[in-house]
C-alpha positions in Angstrom: -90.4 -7.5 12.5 -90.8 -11.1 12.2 -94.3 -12.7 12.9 -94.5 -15.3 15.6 -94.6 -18.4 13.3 -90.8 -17.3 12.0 -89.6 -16.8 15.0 -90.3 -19.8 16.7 -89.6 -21.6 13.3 -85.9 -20.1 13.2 -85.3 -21.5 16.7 -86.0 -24.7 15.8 -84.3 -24.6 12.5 -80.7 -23.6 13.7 -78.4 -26.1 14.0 -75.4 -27.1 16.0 -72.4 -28.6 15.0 -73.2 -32.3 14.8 -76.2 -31.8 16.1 -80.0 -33.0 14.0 -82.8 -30.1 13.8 -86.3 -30.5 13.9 -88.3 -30.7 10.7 -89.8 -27.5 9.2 -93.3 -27.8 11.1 -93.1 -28.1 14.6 -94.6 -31.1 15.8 -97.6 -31.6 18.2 -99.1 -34.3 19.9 -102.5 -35.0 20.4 -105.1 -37.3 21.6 -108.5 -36.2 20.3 -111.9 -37.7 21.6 -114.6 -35.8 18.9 -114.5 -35.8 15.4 -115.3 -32.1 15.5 -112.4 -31.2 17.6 -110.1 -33.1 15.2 -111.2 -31.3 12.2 -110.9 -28.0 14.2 -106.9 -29.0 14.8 -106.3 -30.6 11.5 -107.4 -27.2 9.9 -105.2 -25.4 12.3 -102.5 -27.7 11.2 -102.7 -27.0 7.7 -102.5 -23.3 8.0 -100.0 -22.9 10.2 -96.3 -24.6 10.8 -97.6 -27.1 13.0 -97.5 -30.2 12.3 -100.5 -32.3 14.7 -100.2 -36.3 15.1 -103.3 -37.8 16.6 -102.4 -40.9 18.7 -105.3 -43.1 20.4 -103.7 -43.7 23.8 -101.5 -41.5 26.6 -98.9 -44.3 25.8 -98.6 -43.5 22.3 -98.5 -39.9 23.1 -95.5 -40.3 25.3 -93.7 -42.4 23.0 -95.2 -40.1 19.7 -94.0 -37.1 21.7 -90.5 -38.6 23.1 -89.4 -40.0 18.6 -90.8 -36.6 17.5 -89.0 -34.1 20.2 -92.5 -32.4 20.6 -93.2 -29.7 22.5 -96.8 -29.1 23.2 -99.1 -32.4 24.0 -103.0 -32.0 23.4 -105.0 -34.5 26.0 -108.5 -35.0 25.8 -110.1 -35.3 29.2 -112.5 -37.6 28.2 -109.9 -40.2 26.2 -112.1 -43.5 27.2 -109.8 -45.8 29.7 -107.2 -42.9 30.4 -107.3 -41.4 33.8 -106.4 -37.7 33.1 -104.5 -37.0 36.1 -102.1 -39.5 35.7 -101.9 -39.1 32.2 -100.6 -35.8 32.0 -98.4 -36.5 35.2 -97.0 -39.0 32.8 -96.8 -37.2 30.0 -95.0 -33.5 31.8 -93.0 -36.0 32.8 -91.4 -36.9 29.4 -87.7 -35.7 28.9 -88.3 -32.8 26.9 -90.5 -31.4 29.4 -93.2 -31.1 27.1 -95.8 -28.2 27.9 -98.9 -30.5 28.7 -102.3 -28.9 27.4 -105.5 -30.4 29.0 -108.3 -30.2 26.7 -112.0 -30.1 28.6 -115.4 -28.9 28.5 -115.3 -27.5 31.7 -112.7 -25.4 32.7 -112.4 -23.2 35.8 -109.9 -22.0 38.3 -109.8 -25.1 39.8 -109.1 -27.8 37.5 -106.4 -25.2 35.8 -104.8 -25.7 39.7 -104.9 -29.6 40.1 -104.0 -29.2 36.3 -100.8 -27.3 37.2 -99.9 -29.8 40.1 -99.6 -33.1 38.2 -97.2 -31.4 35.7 -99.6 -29.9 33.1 -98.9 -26.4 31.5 -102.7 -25.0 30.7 -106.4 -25.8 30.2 -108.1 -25.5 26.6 -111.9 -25.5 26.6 -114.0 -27.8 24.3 -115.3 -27.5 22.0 -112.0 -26.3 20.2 -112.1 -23.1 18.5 -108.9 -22.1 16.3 -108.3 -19.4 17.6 -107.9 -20.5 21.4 -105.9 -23.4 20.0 -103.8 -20.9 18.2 -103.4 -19.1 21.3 -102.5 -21.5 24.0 -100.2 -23.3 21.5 -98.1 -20.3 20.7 -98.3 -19.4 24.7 -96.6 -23.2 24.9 -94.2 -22.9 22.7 -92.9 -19.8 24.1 -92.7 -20.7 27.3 -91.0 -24.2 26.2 -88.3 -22.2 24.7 -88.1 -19.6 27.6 -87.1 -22.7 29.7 -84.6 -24.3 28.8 -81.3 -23.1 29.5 -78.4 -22.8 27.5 -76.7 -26.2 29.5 -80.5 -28.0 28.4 -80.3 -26.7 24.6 -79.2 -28.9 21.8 -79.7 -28.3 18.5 -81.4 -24.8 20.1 -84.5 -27.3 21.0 -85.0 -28.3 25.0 -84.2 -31.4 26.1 -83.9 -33.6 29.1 
């Protein structure tokens, strides 16, 4: 049986007639406030088919995420001069309907709820640990795939 990584991997790589697949690595957006945290998801990056590009602002990470077709965005609560709320209001709202992950060192029931409401997918506690970025990003991608329906597919990818 096929591990995760190929599965997802072979949805993005078949193609359509006519159609333009997405590169090997599937791409993720991120805006990352601590060195730390960076390193944490570069490392992921590099084992895995992921393919992470840091941006500094939520407007580069909209435009990043719209050029690249990504589905998962990273946000940093504490991104200096970038209101979270509307931020990932902003960003859910890009036309992929990229799965929003809000990254925080606090996470409880409640933010995960106002989290939900403005558009975002899921909370992922700071500091980062590979594993739990492993997790929620596979959880993403799944249920980015399990969404679209076959009218929304191109190129077997989501799109709006």
């Amino acid at each position: 049986m096929p591990n995760f990584w190929q599965l997802i991997y072979s949805v993005f790589t078949r193609s359509t007639t006519g159609r333009k697949t997405l590169p090997p690595r599937i791409p993720v957006v991120a805006t990352v406030v601590s060195e730390q945290d960076r390193h944490v998801l570069a490392s992921v990056s590099g084992q895995e088919v992921l393919e992470v590009h840091f941006v500094e602002s939520c407007d580069e990470a909209c435009a990043v995420a719209k050029h690249l077709i990504a589905p998962v965005i990273l946000f940093d609560r504490d991104l200096p001069g970038a209101e979270w709320r509307t931020a990932v209001k902003s960003l859910a709202a890009s036309p992929h309907r990229a799965c929003v992950v809000l990254m925080s060192g606090v996470v409880d029931d409640y933010l995960r709820q106002e989290l939900i409401r403005r558009g975002g997918y899921e909370v992922l506690s700071k500091p980062l640990r590979a594993d739990n970025i492993l997790r929620v990003i596979k959880l993403a991608l799944s249920y980015w795939i399990s969404t679209a329906s076959p009218g929304e597919v191109i190129g077997n990818k989501p799109c709006g």
